[in-house]
C-alpha positions in Angstrom: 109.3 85.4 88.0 112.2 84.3 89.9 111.5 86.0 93.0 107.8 84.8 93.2 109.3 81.2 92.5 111.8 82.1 95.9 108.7 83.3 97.8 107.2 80.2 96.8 109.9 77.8 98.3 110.5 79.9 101.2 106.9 79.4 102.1 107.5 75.8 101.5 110.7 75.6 103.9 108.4 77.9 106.1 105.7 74.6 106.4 103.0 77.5 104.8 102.9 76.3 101.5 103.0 72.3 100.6 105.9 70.5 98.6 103.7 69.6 95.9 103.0 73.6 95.3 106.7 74.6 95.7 107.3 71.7 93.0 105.0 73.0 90.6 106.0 76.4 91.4 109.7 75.2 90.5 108.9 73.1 87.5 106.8 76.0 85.8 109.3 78.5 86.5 111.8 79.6 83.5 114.7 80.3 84.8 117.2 77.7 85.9 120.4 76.6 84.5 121.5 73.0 84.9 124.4 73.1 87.6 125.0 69.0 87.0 125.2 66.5 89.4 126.8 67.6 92.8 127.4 65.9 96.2 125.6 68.0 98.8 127.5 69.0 102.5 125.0 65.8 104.0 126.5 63.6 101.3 123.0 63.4 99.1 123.9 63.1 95.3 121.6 65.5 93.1 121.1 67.3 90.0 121.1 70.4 90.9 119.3 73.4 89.1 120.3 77.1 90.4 117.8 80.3 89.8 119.0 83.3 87.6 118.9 87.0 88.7 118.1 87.6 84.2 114.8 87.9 83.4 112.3 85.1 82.9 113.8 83.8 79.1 115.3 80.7 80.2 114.1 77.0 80.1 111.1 75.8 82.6 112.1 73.3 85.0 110.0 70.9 83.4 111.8 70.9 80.0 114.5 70.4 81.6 113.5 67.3 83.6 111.7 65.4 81.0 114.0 63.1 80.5 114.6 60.0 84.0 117.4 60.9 86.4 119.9 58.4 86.7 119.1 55.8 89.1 119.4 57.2 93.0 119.6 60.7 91.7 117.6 63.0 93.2 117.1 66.7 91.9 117.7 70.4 94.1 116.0 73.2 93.4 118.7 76.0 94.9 119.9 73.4 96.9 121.6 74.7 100.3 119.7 78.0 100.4 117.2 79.0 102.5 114.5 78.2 100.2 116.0 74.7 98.7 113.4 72.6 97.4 114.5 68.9 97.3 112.8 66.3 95.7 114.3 62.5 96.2 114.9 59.9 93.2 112.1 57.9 93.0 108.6 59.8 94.2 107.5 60.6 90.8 108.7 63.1 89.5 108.2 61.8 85.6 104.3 62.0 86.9 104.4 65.6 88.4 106.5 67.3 85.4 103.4 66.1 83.3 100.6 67.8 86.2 102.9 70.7 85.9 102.4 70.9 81.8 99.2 70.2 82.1 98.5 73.2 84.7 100.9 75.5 83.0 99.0 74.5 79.4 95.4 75.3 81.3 96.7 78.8 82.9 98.3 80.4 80.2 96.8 78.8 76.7 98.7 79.0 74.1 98.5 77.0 70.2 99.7 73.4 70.0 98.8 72.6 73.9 95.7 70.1 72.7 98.7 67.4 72.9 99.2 68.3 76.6 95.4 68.2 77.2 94.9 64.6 75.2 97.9 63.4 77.3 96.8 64.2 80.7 97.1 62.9 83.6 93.6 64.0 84.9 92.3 63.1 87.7 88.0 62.9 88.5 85.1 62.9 90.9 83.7 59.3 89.9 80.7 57.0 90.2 80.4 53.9 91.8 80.3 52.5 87.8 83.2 54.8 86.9 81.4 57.3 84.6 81.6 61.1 85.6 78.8 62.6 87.7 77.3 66.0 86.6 77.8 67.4 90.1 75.1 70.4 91.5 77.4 72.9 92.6 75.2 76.2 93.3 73.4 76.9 90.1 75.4 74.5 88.3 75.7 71.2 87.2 79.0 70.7 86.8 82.1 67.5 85.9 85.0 68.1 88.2 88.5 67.5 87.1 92.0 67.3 88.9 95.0 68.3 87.4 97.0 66.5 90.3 96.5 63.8 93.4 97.1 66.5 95.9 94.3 69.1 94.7 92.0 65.8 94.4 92.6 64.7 97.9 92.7 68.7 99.1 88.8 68.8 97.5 87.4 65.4 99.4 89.0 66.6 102.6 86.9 69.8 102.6 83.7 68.4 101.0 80.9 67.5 103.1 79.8 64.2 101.3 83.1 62.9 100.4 83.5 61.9 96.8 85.7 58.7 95.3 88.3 60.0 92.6 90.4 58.4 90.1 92.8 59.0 87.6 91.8 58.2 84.8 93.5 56.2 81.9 92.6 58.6 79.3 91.2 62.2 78.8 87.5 62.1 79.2 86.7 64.6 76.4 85.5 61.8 73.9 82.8 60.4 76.9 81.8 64.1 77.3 81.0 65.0 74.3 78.3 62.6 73.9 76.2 64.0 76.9 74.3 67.2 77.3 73.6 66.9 81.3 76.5 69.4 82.2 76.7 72.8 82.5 80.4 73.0 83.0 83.4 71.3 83.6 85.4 72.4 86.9 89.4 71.8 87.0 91.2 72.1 90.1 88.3 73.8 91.6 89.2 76.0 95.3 92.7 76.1 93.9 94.9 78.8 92.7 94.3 76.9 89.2 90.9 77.1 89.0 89.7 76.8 86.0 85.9 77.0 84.2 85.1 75.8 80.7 81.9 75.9 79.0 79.9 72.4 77.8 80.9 73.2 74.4 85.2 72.7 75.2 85.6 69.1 75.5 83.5 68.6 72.5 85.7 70.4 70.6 88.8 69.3 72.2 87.6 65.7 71.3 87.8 67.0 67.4 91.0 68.0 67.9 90.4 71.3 68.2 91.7 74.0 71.6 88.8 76.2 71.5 89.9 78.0 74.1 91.0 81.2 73.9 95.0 82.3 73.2 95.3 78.3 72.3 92.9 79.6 69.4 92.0 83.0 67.7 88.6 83.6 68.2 86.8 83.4 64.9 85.0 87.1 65.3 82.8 88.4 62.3 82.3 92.3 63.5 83.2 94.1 66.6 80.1 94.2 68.0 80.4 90.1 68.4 83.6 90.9 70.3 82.2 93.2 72.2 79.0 90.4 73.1 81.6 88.0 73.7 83.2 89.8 76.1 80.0 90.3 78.1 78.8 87.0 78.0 82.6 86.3 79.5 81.8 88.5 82.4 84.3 91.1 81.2 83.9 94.7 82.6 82.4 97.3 80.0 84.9 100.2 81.3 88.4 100.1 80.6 88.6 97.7 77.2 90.7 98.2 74.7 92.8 96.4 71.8 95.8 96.2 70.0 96.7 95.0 66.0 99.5 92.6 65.6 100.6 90.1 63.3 100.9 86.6 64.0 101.6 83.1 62.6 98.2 82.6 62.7 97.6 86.0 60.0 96.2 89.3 61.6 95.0 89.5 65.2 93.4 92.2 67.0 94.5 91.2 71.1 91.0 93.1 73.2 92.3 93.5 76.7 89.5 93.8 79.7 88.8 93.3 83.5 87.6 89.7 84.2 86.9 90.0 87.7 90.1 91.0 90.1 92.3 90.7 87.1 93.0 91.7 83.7 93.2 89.5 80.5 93.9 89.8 77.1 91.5 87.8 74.5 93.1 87.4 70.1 90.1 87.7 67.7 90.3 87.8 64.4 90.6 91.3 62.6 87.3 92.4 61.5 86.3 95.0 58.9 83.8 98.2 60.5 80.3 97.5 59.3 78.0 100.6 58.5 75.9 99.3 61.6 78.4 99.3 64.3 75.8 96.7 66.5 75.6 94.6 63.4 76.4 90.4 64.8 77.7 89.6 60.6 76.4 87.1 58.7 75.1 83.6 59.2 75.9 81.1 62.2 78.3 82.7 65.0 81.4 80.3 65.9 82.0 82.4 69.2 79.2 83.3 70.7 76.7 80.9 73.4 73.3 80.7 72.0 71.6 80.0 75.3 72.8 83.1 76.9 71.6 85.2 73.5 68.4 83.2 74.0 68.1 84.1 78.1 69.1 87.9 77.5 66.3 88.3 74.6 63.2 86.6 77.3 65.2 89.2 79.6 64.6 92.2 78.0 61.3 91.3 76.6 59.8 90.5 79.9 60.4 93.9 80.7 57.4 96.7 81.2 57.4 98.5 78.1 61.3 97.5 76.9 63.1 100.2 75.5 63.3 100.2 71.3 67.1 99.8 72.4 66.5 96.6 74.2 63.7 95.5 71.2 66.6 95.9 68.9 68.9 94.1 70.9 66.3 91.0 71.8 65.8 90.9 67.5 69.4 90.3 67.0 69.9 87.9 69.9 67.0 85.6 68.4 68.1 86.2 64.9 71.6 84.7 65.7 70.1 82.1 67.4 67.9 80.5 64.6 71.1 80.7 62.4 72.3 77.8 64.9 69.2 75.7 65.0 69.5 72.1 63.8 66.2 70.9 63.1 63.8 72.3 64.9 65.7 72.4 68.2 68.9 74.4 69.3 71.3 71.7 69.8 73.5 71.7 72.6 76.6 71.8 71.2 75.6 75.8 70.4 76.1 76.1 73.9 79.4 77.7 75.0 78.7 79.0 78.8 77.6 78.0 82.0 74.6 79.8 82.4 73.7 79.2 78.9 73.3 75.6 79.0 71.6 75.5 83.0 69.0 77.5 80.4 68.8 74.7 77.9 68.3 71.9 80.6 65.6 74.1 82.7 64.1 76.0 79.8 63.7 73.4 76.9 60.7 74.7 75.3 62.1 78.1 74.7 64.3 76.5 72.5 62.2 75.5 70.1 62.8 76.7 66.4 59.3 77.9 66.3 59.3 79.2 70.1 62.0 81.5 68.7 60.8 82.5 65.5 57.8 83.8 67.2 59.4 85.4 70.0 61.4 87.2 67.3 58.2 88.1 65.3 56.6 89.7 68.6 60.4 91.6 68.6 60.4 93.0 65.6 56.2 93.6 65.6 56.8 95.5 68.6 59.8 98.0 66.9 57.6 98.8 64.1 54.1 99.7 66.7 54.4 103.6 66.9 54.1 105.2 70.5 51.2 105.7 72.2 50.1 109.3 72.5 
């Protein structure tokens, strides 16, 4: 860690990396030890925090700068090295521990971060009125958050159409989860924090609830559900595979799998073999995204001659998907990716309770129709 954190800063001293990306690089880092207060050789006063050679068990930089300098104190990161980071008394630094939490809490979940979330600060594309615009990005129609000023101003520089953002005075989860015209909400988007969430995350967040995975254990029924989850995720197929611990949080099987260029591990809850080993479980999932079920069971039913494989599949897609009906619509809170809720806005009738049911019925008609001869 330490030497990616010195990489970092030399970049920065280099002019190939910003200030504000060595300081988050510095405040997220876990080892420094508090040298005190110390008169540089240019007669600067500082607190000065030096890096370790031990591995990364230490103290972030952020913990340790939570509380306000003392007036006209500044703070050094290795001061006097090659790769000092030096950040004067009075630019904010209060403000940019808390986008450094806030980043560190969205790239590496973990349980009692909702706090972090709640607390901000976030930054937003706005409208003229000051709501949040669903913005068409590709496919998509998508909110788009900051996690800093920087990233904000970094995003309108390179967009063609320059939007107005603002920080706002409180997390916007509440306001989000009263609208259905998004398909997801973008943070920090062309940055090395980059991060995507489903429709169905600040909804939950606004409960008071971090749906997200590591912050929560998935709620898993079987392993085939695990296994679903993972592809609606975009994990590879090849190359998955799990370990059994115990946690605070009870028993937790940790499935590890490609996403992309890089590898990460999802905790579900242990589950129990069933004698059918694609068996979903019983009753309404809590994990999966009905409108991707929903899209993948018109997919292989719109197939010439599907497969009694994919009829199968299609029948238990559907199935789970009437288990989450409310009324006779699928709500869109039963929405939990991108591609499942562009489905719901451009696709409303096939989300019709009855829609369904008789899709299934032609589903499960068609398993039991012997072959032609």
């Amino acid at each position: 860690m330490i030497e990616s954190v010195r990489e970092v800063l030399a970049r920065v001293a280099r002019g190939e990396s910003t200030l504000h990306d060595g300081l988050r690089a510095a405040l997220r880092a876990r080892q420094w030890q508090v040298e005190g207060e110390v008169q540089l050789r240019d007669g600067t006063s500082v607190l000065s925090l030096r890096s370790g050679l031990a591995p990364s068990v230490g103290p972030r930089g952020l913990d340790l700068l939570r509380r306000p300098l003392p007036i006209g104190l500044g703070v050094a990161f290795d001061p006097e090295e090659d790769w000092e980071l030096r950040w004067p008394e009075g630019q904010g630094l209060g403000l940019w521990t808390s986008i450094a939490e806030v980043e560190d809490a969205l790239l590496h979940p973990a349980p009692d971060q909702l706090a972090v979330l709640t607390r901000g600060p976030w930054f937003a594309v706005v409208a003229d009125d000051g709501s949040l615009p669903a913005r068409r990005e590709g496919w998509m129609r998508v909110v788009t958050l900051f996690t800093g000023p920087d990233r904000a101003a970094r995003f309108v520089a390179e967009t063609a159409s320059p939007p107005r953002i603002c920080e706002l005075e409180q997390a916007p989860w509440a306001m989000l989860a009263k609208r259905d015209d998004f398909d997801a909400v973008i943070v920090d988007p062309a940055s090395a924090g980059e991060v995507t969430w489903g429709p169905d995350v600040p909804a939950t967040l606004a409960r008071g609830i971090d749906p997200r995975p590591g912050a929560s254990v998935l709620a898993a029924r079987t392993v085939a559900e695990i296994h679903l989850w993972l592809d609606q995720a975009g994990a590879a197929r090849s190359g998955r595979s799990h370990t059994v611990r115990q946690s605070a949080r009870g028993l937790t099987c940790d499935y590890t799998a490609r996403f992309g260029e890089s590898w990460r591990t999802v905790p579900f809850a242990c589950v129990a073999p069933t004698p059918d080993p694609e068996d979903l479980g019983e009753g309404a999932t809590q994990i999966l995204c009905a409108g991707a079920l929903l899209q993948d069971a018109h997919a292989a039913l719109a197939q010439a001659g599907p497969s009694p494989l994919d009829l199968a599949a299609a029948a238990r897609w559907l199935a789970q998907v009437l288990e989450v009906a409310q009324g006779d619509r699928i709500p869109f809170c039963a929405l939990r990716t991108p591609r499942g809720a562009s489905y719901w806005r451009g696709w409303p009738e096939h989300f019709a309770v009855d829609a369904i049911a008789g899709l299934l019925e032609v589903a499960r008609g068609a398993q039991e129709r012997p072959p032609l001869l």
